[in-house]
C-alpha positions in Angstrom: 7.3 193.6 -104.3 8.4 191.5 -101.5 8.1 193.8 -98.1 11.2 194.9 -96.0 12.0 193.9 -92.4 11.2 197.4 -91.4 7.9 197.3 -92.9 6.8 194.1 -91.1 7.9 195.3 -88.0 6.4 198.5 -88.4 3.3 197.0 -88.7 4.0 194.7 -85.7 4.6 197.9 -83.8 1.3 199.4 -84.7 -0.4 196.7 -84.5 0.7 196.0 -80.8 0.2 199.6 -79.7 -3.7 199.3 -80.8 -3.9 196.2 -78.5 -2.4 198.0 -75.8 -5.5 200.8 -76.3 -9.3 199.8 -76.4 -9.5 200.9 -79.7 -7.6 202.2 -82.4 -10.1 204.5 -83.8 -9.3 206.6 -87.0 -8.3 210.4 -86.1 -11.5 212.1 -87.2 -14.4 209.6 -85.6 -16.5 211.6 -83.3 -16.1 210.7 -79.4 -18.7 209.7 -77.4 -19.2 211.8 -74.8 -21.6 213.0 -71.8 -22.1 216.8 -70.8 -22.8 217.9 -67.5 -24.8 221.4 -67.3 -25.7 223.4 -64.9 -28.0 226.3 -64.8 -29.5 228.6 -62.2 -32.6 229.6 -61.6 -35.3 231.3 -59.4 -38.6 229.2 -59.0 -38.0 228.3 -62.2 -36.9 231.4 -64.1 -33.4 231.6 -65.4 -31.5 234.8 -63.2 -28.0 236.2 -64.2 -25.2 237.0 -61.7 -26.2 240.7 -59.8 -29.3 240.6 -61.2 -32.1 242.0 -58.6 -34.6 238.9 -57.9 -37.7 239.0 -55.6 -38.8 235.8 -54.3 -42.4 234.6 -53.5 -42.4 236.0 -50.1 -41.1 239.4 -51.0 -37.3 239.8 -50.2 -35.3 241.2 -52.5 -31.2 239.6 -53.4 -28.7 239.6 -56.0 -25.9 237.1 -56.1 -22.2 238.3 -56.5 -20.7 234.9 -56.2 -21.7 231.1 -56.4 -19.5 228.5 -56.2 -19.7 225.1 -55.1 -17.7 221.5 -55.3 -19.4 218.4 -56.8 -17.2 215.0 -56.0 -17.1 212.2 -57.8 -19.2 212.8 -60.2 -20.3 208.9 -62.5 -23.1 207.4 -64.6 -24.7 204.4 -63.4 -25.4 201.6 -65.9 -28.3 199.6 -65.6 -26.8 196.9 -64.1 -26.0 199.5 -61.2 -22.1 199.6 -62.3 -21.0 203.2 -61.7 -19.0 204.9 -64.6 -16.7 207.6 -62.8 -16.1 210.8 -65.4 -14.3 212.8 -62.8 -13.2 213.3 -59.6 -13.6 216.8 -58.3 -15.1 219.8 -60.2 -16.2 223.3 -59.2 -19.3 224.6 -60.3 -19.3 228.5 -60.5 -21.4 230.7 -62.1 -19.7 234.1 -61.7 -17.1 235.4 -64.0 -14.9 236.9 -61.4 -12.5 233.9 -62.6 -12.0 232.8 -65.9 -13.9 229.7 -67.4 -11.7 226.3 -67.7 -11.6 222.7 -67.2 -12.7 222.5 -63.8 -14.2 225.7 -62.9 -17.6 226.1 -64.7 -21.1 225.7 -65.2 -20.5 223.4 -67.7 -18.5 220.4 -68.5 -17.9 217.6 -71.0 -16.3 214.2 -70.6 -15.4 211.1 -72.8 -17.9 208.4 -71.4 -18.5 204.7 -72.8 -21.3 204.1 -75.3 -24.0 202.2 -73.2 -27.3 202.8 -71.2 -27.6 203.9 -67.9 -29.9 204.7 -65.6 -28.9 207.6 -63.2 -25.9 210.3 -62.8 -24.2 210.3 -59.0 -21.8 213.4 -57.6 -21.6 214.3 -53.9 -22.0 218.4 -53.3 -19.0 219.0 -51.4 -15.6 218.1 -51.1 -15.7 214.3 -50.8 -14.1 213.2 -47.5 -11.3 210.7 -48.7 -10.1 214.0 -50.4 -10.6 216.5 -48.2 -8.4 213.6 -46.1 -5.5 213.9 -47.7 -4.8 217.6 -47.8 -1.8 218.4 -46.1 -0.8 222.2 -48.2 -1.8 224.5 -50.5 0.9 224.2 -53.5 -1.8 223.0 -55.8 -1.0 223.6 -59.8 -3.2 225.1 -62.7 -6.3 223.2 -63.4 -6.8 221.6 -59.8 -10.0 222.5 -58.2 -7.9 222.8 -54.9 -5.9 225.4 -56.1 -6.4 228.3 -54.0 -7.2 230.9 -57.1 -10.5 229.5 -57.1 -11.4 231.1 -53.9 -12.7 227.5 -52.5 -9.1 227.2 -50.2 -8.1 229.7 -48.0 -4.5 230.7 -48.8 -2.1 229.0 -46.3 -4.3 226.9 -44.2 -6.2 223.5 -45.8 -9.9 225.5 -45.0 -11.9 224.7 -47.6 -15.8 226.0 -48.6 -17.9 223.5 -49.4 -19.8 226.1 -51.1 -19.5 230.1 -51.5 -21.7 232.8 -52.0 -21.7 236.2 -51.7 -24.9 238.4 -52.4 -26.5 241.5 -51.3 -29.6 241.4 -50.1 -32.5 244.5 -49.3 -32.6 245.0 -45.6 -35.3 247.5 -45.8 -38.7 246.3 -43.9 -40.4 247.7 -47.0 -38.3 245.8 -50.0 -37.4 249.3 -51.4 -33.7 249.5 -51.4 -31.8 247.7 -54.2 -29.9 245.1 -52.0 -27.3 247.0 -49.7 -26.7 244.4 -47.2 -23.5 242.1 -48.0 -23.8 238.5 -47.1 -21.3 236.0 -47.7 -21.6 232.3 -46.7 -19.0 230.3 -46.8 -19.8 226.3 -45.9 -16.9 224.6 -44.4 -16.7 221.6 -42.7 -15.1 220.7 -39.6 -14.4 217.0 -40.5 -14.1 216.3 -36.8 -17.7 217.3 -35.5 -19.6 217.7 -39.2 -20.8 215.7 -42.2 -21.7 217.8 -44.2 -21.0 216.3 -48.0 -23.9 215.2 -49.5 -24.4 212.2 -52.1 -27.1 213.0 -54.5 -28.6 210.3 -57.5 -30.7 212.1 -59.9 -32.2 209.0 -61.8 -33.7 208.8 -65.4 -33.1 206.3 -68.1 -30.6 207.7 -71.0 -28.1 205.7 -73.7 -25.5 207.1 -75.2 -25.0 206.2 -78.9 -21.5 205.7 -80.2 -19.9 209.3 -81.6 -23.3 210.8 -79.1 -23.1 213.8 -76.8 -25.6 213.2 -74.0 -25.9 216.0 -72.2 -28.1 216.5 -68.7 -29.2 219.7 -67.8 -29.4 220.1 -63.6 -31.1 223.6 -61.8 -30.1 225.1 -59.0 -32.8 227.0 -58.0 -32.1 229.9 -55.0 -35.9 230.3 -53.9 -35.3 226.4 -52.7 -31.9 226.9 -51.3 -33.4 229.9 -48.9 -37.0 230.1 -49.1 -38.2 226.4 -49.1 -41.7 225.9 -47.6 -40.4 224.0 -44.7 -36.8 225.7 -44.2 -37.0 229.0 -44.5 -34.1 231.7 -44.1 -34.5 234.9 -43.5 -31.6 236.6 -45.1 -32.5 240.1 -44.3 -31.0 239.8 -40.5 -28.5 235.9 -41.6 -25.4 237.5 -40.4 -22.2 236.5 -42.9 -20.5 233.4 -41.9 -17.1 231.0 -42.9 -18.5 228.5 -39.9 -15.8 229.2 -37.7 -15.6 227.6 -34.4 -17.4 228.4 -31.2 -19.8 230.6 -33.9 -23.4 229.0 -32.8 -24.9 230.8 -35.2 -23.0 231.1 -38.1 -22.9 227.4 -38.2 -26.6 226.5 -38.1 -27.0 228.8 -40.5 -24.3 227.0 -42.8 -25.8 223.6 -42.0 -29.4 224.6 -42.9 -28.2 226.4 -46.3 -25.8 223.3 -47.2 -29.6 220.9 -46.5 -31.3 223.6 -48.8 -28.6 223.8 -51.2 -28.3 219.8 -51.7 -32.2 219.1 -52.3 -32.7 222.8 -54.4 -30.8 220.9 -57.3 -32.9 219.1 -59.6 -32.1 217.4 -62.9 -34.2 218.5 -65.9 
């Protein structure tokens, strides 16, 4: 039977629309696909939100809330071409606000099928965003929308990172933690630079229809207690780094150096 005009150009149409794509792939092929997971830990041991944990030295914490930005997270092929998978994420680990696209500890993106060699993100809000932020009216799903607790409501103040813990303030270590402490890490992008770009190499390839997924620790004995950096948190006073407070913002700027190199990939 001789095909109709609407049937050639039907398949004209298609035809044109899978040019216009990379690929037309049939509706049930797998994706290819790259995970990024976080977990925390203690030197080395997994710890749950507001559980008690005694580090090597003896002081006693529990953390209430972690959250943190990571900017600009890509792959890096081997030819050192960078892949970019997203732009800003929040990596949070307490459950005070529901799980979703970018507020987790864990997150899966549609990647090309190659090999690489590394994985790049910056902890922090990257500065050519943090740039551009005039308000606050920020929809669902944007890591900038104040519900996240990262922006302060009304103003363009934004945490880097936030926790909030409660740590044992007795000399003894025989209190369950009592003393509040909440650090906020902001920067001031006139007198600080405080985002950090990390590289975490290691060769990987992801197979067509794969899910490669890297596994990155944030372990708290590194981010306070590091041999060579050491905070004592029993007398760190709370702090948003606001200005003209000396201390509070040391104390920031050491935990945000902690923070960056207490994250390891797997």
């Amino acid at each position: 039977m001789k095909p109709s005009k609407s049937n050639i150009f039907s398949g004209i149409a298609f035809y044109g629309l899978c040019l216009s794509f990379a690929s037309c792939s049939p509706a049930n092929e797998t994706p290819t696909q790259y995970t990024l997971n976080f977990n925390l830990i203690a030197s080395g041991t997994p710890i749950a939100m507001d559980e008690t944990v005694t580090n090597s030295g003896n002081t006693k914490y529990s953390i209430d809330v972690l959250r943190f930005y990571i900017g600009f997270p890509r792959l890096v092929k081997t030819d050192d071409t960078e892949v970019p998978i997203s732009n800003l994420l929040i990596v949070g680990f307490d459950k005070h606000i529901p799980y979703d696209l970018v507020y987790n500890s864990s997150f899966t993106f549609s990647a090309p099928a190659g090999s690489y060699k590394a994985v790049r993100f910056g902890l922090g809000i990257p500065p050519t965003i943090k740039d551009t932020i005039s308000h606050n009216h920020f929809g669902k799903n944007d890591p900038l929308n104040p519900t996240y607790g990262m922006v302060r409501t009304n103003t363009t103040q934004i945490s880097d990172v936030n926790m909030q813990m409660f740590v044992d303030s007795s000399k003894a270590q025989n209190y369950t933690p009592d003393k509040f402490l909440n650090i906020r890490i902001i920067e001031d992008q006139d007198t600080l630079n405080l985002y950090k770009n990390l590289e975490f190499s290691g060769s990987f390839i992801i197979g067509n229809g794969a899910n490669h997924v890297d596994n990155f620790n944030l372990d708290m004995t590194q981010v306070f207690f590091p041999d060579n950096n050491q905070i004592n948190i029993r007398y760190a006073p709370s702090t948003d780094m606001t200005i003209g407070d000396k201390v509070g913002i040391n104390l920031g700027i050491q935990v945000n150096n902690n923070f960056a190199k207490a994250i390891t990939k797997q």
